[in-house]
MMTF fields as JSON, N, C-alpha, C and O atoms, coordinates in Angstrom:
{
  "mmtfVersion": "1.0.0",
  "mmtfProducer": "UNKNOWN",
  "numBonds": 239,
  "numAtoms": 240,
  "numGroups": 60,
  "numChains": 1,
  "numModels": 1,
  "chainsPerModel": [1],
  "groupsPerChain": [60],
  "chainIdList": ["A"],
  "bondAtomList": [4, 2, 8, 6, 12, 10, 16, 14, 20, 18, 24, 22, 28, 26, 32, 30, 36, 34, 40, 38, 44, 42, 48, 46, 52, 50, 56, 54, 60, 58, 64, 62, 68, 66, 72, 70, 76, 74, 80, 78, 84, 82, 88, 86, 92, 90, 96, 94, 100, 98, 104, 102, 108, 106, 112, 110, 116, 114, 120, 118, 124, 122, 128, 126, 132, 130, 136, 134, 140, 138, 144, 142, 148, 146, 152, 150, 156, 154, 160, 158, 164, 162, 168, 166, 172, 170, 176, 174, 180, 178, 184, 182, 188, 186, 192, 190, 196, 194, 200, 198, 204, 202, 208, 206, 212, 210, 216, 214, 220, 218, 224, 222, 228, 226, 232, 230, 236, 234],
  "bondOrderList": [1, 1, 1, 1, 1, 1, 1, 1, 1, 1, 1, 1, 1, 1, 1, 1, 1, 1, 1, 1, 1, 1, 1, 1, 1, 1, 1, 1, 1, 1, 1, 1, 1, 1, 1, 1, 1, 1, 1, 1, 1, 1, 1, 1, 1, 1, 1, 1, 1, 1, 1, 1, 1, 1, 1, 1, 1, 1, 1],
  "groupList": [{"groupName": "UNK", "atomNameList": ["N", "CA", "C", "O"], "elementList": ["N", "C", "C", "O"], "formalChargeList": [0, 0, 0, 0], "bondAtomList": [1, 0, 2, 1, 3, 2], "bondOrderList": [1, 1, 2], "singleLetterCode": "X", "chemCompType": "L-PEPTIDE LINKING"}],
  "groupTypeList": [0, 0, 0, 0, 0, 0, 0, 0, 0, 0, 0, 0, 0, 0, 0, 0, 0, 0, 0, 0, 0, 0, 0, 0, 0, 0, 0, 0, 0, 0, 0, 0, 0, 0, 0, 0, 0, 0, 0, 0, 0, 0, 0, 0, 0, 0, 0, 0, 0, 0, 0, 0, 0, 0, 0, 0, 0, 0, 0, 0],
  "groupIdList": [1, 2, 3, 4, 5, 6, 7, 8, 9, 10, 11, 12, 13, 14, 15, 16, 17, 18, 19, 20, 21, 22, 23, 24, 25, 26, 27, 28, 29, 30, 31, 32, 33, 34, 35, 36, 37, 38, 39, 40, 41, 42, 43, 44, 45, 46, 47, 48, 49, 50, 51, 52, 53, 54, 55, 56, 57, 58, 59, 60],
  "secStructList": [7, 7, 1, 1, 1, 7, 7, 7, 7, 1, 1, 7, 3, 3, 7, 7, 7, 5, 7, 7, 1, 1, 1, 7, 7, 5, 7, 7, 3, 3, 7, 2, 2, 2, 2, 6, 6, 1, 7, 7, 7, 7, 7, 6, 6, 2, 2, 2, 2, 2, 2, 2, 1, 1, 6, 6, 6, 6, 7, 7],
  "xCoordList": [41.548, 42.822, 43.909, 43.743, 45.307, 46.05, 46.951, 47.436, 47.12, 47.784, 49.301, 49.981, 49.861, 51.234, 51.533, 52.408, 50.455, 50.877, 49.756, 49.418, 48.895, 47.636, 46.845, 46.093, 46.853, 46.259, 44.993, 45.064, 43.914, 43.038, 42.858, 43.827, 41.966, 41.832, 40.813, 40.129, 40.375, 39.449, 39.696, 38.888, 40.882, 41.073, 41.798, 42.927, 40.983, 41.645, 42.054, 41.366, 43.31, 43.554, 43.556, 44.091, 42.87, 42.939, 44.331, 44.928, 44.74, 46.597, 46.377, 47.386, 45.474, 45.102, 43.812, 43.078, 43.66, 42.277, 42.651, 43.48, 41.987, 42.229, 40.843, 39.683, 41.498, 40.355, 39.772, 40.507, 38.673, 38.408, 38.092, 37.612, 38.376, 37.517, 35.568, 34.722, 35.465, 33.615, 33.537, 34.496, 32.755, 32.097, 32.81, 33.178, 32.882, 33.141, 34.886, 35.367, 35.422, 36.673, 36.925, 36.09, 38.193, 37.984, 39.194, 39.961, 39.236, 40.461, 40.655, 39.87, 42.621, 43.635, 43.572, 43.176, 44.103, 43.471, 44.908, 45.459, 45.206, 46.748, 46.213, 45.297, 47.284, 46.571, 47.071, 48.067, 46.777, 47.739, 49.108, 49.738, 49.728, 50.955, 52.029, 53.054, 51.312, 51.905, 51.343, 51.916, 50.273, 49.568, 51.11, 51.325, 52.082, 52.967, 53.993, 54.392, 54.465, 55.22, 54.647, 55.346, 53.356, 52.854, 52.713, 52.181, 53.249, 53.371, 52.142, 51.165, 52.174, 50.922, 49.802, 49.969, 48.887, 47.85, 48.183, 48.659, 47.995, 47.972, 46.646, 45.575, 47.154, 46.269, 45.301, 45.842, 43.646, 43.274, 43.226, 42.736, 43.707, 44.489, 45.433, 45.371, 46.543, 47.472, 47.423, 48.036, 46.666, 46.643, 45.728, 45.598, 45.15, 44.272, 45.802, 46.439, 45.818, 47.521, 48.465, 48.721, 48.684, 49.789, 49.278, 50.078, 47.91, 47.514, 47.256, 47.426, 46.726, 46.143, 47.504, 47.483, 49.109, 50.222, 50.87, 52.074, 50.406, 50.998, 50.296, 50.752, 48.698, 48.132, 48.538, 48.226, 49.241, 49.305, 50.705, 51.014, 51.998, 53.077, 52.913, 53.87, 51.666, 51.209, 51.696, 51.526, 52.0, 52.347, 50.526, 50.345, 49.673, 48.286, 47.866, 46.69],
  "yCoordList": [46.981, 47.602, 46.541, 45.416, 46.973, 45.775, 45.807, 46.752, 43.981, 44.061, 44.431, 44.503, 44.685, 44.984, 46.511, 47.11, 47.016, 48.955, 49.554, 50.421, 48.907, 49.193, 50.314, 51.006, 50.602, 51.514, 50.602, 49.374, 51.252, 51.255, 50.592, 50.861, 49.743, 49.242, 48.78, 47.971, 49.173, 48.864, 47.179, 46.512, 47.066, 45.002, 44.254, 43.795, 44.141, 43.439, 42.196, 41.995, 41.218, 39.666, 39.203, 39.858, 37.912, 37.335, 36.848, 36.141, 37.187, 36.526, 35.557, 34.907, 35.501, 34.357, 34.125, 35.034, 33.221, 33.003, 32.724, 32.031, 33.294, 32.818, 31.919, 31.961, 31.168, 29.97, 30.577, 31.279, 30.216, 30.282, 29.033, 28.17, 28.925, 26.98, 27.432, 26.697, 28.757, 28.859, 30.34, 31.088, 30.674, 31.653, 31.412, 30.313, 32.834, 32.638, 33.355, 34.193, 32.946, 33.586, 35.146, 36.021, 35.121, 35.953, 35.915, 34.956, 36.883, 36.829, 37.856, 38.449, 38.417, 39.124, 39.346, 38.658, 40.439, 41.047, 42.071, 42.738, 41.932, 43.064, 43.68, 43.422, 44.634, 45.145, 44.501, 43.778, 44.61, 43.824, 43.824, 42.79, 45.007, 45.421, 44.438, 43.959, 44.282, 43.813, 42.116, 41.245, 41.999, 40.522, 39.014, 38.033, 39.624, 38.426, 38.036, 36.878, 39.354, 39.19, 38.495, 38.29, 38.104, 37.296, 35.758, 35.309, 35.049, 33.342, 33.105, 33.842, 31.973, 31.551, 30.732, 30.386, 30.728, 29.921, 28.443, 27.909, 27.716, 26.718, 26.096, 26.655, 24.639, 23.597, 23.064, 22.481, 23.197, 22.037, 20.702, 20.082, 20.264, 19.21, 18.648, 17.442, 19.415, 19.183, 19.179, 18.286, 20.227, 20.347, 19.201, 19.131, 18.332, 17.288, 16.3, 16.077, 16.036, 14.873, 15.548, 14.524, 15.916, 16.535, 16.086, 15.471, 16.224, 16.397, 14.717, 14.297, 13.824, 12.584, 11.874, 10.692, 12.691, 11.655, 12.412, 12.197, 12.965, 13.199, 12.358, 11.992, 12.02, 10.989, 9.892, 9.109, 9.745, 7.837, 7.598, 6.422, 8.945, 9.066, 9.164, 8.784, 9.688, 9.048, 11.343, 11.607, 12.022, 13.329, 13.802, 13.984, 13.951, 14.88, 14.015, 14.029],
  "zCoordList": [-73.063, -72.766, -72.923, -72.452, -73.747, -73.614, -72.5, -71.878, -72.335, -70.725, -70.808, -69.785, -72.171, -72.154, -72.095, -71.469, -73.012, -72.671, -72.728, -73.534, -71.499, -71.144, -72.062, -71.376, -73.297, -74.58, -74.535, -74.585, -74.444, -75.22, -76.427, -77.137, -77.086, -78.414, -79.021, -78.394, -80.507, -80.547, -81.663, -82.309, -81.476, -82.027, -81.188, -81.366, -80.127, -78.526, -79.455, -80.455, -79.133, -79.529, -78.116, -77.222, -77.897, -76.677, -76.453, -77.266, -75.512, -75.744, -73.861, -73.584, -72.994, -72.071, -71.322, -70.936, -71.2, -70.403, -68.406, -67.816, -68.122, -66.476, -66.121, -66.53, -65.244, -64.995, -63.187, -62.494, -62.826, -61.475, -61.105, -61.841, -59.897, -58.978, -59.444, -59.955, -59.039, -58.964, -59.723, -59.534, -60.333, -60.721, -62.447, -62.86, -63.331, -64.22, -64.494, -63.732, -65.4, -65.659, -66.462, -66.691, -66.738, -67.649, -69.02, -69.102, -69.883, -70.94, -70.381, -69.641, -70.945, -70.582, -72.881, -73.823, -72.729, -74.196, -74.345, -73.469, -75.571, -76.066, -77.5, -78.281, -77.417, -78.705, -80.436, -80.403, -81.1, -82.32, -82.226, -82.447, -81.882, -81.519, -80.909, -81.394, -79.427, -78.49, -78.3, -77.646, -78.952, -78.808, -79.067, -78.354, -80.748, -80.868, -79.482, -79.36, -78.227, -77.378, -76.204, -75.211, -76.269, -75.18, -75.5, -76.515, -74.519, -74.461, -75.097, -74.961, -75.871, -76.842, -75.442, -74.272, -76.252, -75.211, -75.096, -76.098, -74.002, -73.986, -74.9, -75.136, -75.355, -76.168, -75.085, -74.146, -75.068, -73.948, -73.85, -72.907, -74.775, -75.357, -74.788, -74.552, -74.434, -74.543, -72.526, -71.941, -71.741, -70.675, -69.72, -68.498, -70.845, -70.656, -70.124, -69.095, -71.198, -71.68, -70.411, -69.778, -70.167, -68.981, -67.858, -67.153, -67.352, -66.075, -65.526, -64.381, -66.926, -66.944, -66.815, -66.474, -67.139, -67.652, -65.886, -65.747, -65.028, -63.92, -62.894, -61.811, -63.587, -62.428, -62.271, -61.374, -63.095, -63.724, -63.244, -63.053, -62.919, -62.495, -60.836, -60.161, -60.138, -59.24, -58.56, -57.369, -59.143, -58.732, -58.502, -57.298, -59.031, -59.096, -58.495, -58.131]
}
């Protein structure tokens, strides 16, 4: 189902992932339609580099 106009679909695009502390997560899914109006995914890359450049700033 997409999370923007909850329709039914049969070419879900993953448009986010949710994380949990324990068990498993899940994806949030739009339909082709509505998939370009949702914020792009974050890089884990890039969320690596952020978190490692806030420890070292002494914030995390």
């Amino acid at each position: 189902m997409c999370v923007r106009c909850h329709q039914l679909t049969g070419e879900a695009v993953v448009v986010a992932e949710v994380h949990q502390n324990s068990g498993p997560g899940w994806n949030v899914y739009a339909c082709p339609e509505c998939a370009p109006h949702s914020p792009p995914l974050p890089d884990a890359l890039d969320l690596l580099q952020d978190g490692h450049l806030r420890r070292r700033e002494g914030a995390g």
